[in-house]
TORLONU-95032 format. One record per residue: residue number from 1; x, y, z of N, C-alpha, C, CB in turn. Coordinates in nm, 2 decimals. Glycine has a CB too. Layout:
<atoms>
+-----+--------+--------+--------+--------+--------+--------+--------+--------+--------+--------+--------+--------+
:  nr :     nx :     ny :     nz :    cax :    cay :    caz :     cx :     cy :     cz :    cbx :    cby :    cbz :
+-----+--------+--------+--------+--------+--------+--------+--------+--------+--------+--------+--------+--------+
: NUM :      X :      Y :      Z :      X :      Y :      Z :      X :      Y :      Z :      X :      Y :      Z :
...
+-----+--------+--------+--------+--------+--------+--------+--------+--------+--------+--------+--------+--------+
</atoms>
This chain:
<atoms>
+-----+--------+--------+--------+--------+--------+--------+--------+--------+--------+--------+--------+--------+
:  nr :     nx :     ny :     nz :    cax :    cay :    caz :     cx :     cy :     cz :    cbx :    cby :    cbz :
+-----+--------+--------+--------+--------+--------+--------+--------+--------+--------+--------+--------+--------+
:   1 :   0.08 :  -0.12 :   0.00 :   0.00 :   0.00 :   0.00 :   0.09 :   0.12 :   0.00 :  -0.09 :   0.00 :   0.12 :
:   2 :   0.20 :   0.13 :   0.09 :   0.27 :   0.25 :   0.07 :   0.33 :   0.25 :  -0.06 :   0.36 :   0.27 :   0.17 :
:   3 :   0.40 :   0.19 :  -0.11 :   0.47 :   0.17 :  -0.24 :   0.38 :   0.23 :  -0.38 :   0.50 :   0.00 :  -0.25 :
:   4 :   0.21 :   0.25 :  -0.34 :   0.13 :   0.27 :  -0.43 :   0.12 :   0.42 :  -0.39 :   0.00 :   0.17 :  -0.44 :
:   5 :   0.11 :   0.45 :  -0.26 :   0.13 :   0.58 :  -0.23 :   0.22 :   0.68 :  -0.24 :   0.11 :   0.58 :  -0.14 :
:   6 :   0.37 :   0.63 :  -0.24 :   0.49 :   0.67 :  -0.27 :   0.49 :   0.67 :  -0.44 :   0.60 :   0.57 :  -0.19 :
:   7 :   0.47 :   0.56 :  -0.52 :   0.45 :   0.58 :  -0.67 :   0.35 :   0.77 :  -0.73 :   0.32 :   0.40 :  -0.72 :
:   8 :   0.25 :   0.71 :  -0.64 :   0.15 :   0.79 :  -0.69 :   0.22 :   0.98 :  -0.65 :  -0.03 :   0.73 :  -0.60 :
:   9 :   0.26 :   0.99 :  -0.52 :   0.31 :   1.09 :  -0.53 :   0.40 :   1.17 :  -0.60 :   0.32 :   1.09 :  -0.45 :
:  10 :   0.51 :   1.05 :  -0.64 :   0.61 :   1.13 :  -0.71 :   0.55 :   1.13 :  -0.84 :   0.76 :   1.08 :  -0.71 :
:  11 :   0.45 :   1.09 :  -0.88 :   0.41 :   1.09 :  -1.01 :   0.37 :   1.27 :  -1.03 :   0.28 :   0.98 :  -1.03 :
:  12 :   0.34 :   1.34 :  -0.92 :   0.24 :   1.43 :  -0.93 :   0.43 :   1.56 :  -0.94 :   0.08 :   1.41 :  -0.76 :
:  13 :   0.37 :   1.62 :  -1.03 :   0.47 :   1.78 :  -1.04 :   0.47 :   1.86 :  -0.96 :   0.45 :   1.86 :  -1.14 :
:  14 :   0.59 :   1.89 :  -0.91 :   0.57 :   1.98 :  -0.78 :   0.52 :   1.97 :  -0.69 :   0.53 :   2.06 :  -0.78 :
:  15 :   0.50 :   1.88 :  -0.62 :   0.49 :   1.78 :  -0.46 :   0.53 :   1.86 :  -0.39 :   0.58 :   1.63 :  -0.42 :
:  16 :   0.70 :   1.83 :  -0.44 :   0.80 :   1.86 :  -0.35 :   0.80 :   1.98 :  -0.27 :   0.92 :   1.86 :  -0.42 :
:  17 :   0.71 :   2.09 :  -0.29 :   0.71 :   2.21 :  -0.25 :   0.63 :   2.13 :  -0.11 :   0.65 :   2.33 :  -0.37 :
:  18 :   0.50 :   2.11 :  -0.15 :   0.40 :   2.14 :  -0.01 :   0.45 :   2.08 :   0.14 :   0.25 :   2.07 :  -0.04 :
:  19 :   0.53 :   1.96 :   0.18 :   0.61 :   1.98 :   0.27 :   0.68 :   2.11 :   0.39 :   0.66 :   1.95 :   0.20 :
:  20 :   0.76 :   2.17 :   0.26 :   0.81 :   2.26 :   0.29 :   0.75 :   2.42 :   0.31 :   0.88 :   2.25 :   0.22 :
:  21 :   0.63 :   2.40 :   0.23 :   0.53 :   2.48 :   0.29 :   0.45 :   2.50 :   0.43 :   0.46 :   2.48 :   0.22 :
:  22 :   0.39 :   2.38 :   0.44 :   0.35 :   2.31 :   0.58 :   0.43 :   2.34 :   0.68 :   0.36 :   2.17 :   0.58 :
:  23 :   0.56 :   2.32 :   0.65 :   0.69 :   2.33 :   0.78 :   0.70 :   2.49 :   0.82 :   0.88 :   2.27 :   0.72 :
:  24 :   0.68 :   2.59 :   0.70 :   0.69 :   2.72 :   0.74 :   0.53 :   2.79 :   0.80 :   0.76 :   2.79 :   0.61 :
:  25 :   0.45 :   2.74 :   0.77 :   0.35 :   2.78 :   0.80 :   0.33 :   2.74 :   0.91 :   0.27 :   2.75 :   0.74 :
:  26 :   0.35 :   2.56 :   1.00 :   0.38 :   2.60 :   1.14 :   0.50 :   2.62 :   1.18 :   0.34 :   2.51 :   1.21 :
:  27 :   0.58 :   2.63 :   1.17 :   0.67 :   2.74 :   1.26 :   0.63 :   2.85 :   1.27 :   0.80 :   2.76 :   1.23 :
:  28 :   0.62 :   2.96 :   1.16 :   0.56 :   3.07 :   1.19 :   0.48 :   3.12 :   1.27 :   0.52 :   3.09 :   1.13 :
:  29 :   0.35 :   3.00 :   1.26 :   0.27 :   3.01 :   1.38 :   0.29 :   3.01 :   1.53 :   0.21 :   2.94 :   1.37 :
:  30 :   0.37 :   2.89 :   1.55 :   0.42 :   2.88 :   1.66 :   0.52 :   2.98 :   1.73 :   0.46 :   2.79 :   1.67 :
:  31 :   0.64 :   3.01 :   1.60 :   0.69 :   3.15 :   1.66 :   0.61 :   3.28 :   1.71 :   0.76 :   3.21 :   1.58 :
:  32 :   0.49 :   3.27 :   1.62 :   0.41 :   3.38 :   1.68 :   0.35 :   3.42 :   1.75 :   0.37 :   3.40 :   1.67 :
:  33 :   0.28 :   3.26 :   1.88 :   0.23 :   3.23 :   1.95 :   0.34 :   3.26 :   2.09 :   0.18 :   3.10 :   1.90 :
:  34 :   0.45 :   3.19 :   2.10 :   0.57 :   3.21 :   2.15 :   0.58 :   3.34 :   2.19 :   0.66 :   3.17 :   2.06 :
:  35 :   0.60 :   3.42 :   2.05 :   0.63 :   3.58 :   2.07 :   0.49 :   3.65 :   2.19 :   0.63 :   3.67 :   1.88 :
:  36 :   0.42 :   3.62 :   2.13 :   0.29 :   3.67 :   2.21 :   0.29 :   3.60 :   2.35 :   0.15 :   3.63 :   2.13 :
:  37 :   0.34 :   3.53 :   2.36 :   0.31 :   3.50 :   2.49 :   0.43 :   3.57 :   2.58 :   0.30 :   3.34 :   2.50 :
:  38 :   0.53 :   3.54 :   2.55 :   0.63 :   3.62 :   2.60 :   0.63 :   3.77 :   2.62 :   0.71 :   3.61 :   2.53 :
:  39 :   0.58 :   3.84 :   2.52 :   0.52 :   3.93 :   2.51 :   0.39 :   4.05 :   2.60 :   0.50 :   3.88 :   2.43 :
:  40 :   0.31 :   3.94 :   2.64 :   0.20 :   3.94 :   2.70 :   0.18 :   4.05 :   2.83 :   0.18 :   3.80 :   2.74 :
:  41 :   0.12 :   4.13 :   2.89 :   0.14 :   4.18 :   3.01 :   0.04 :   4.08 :   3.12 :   0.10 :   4.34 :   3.01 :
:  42 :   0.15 :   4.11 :   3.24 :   0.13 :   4.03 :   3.35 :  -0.05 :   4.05 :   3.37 :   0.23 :   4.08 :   3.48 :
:  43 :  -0.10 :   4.18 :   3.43 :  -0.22 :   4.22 :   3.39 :  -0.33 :   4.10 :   3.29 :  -0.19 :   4.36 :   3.32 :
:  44 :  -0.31 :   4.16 :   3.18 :  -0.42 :   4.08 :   3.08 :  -0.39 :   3.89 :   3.08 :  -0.36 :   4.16 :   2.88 :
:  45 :  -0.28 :   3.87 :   3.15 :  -0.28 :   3.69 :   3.19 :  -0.37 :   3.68 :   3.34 :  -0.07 :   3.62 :   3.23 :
:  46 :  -0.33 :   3.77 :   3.42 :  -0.44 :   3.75 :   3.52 :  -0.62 :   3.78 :   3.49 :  -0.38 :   3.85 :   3.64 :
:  47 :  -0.59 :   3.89 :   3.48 :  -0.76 :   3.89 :   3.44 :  -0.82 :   3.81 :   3.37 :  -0.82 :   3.98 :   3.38 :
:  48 :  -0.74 :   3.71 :   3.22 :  -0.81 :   3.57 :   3.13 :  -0.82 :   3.51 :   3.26 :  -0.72 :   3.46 :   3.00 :
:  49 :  -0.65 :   3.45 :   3.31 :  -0.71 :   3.35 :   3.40 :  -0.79 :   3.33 :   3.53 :  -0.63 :   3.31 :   3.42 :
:  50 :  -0.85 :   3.47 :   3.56 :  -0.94 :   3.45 :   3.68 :  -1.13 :   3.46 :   3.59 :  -0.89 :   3.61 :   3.83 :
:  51 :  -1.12 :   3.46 :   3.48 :  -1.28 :   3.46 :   3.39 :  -1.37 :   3.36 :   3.42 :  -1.26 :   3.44 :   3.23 :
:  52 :  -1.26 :   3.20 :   3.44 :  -1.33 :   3.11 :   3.46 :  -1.42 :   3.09 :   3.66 :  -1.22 :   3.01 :   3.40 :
:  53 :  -1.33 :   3.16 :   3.71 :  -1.38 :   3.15 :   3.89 :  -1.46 :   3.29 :   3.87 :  -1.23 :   3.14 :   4.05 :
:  54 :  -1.47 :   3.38 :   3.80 :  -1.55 :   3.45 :   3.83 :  -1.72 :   3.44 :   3.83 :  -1.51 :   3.53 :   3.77 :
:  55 :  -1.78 :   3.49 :   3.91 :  -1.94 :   3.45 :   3.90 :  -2.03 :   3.57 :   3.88 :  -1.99 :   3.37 :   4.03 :
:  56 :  -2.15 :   3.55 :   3.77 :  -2.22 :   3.69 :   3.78 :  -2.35 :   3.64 :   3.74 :  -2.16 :   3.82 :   3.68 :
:  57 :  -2.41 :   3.73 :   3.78 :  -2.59 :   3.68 :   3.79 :  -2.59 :   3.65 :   3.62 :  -2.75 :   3.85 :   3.86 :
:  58 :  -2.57 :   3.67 :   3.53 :  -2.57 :   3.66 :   3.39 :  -2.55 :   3.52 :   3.37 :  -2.47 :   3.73 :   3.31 :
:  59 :  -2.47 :   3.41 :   3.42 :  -2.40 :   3.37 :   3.40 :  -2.51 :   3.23 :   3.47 :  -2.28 :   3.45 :   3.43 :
:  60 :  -2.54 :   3.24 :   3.58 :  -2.59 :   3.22 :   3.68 :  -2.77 :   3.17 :   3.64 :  -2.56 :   3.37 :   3.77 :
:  61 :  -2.79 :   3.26 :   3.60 :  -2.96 :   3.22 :   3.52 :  -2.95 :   3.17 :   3.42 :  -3.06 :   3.32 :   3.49 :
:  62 :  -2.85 :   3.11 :   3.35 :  -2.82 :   3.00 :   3.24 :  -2.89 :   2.88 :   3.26 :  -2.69 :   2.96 :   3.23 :
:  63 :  -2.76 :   2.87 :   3.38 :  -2.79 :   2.74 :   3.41 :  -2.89 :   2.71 :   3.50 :  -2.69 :   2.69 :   3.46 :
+-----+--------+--------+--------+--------+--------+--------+--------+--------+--------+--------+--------+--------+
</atoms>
């Protein structure tokens, strides 16, 4: 089965690129993610992370 999958791919022109596209598209991302996080002020990490324990009547008559 692979041998039919490996045939069939190199059959196809210009393969060889999308790989190497893939690879820059996530890194990029991840560097970007990275940067931002590093980035981030201490502030705006505390106030996401206290969103979830916070409680409000909105919130409250949902459920």
């Amino acid at each position: 089965m692979l041998k039919f999958i490996k045939h069939h791919m190199e059959s196809i022109a210009g393969i060889e690129i999308y790989p190497l596209i893939s690879l820059v598209i996530f890194f990029t991302f991840f560097m970007v993610l990275f940067y931002w996080v590093i980035t981030a002020k201490k502030d705006y990490i505390t106030k996401v992370s206290n969103i979830p324990l916070e409680t409000n009547n909105q919130n409250d008559s949902i459920l």
